[in-house]
C-alpha positions as CSV (number, residue, x, y, z in Angstrom):
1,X,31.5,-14.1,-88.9
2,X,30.0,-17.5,-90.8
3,X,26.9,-18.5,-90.2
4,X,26.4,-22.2,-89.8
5,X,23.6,-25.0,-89.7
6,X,23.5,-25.3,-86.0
7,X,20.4,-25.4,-83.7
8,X,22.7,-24.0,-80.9
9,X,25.6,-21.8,-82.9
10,X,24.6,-18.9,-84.9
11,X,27.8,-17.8,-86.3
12,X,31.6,-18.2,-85.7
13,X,34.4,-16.4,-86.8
14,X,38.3,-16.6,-85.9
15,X,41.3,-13.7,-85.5
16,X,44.2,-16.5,-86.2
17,X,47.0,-13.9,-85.5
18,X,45.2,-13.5,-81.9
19,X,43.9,-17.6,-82.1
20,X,40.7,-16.4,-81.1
21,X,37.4,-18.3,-82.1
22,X,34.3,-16.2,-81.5
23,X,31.0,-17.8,-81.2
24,X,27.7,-16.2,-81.7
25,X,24.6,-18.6,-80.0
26,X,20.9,-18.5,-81.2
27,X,19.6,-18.6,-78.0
28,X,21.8,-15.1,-77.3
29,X,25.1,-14.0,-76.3
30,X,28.7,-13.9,-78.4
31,X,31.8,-14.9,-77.0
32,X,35.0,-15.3,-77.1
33,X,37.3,-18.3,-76.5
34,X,40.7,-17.7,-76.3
35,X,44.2,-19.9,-77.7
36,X,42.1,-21.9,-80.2
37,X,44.0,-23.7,-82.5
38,X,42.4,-23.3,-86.8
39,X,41.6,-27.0,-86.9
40,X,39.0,-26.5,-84.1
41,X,38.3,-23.2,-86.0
42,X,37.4,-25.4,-89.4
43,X,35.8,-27.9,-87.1
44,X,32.8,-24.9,-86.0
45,X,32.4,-24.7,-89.9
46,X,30.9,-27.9,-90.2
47,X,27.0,-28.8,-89.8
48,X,26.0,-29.1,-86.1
49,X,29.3,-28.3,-85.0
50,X,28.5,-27.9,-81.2
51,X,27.4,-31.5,-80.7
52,X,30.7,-32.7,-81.6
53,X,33.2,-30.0,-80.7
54,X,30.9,-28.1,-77.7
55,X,33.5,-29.5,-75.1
56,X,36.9,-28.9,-76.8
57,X,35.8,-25.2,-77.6
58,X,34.7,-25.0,-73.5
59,X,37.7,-26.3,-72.2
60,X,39.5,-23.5,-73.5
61,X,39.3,-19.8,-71.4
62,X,36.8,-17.5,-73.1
63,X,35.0,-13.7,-72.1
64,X,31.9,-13.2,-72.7
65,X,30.7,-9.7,-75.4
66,X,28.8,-6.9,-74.0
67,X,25.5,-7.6,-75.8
């Protein structure tokens, strides 16, 4: 997991043999969203990532981690 400058994202990390982005939120809880491609991977990486990418990582299916 990467930590990143986010008020909502804590940290993200990505499995790209299993194309899976996981996403760790300040305000609690870490999922998993599933058949993610790396660019949208790359695009978590950058400052504030969930203002510009929130709704391309939601549109994708995704489990929620046992906290």
């Amino acid at each position: 997991m990467t930590s990143v400058t986010s008020d909502a994202v804590l940290s993200v990390g990505y499995d790209p043999a299993a194309r899976v982005l996981r996403v760790a939120f300040r305000g609690g809880g870490v999922y998993d969203y599933l058949d993610v491609d790396a660019d949208l991977f790359e695009a978590m990486l950058e400052p504030h990532p969930w203002h510009r990418v929130s709704e391309l990582v939601k549109s994708h299916r995704f489990r929620e981690l046992p906290s």
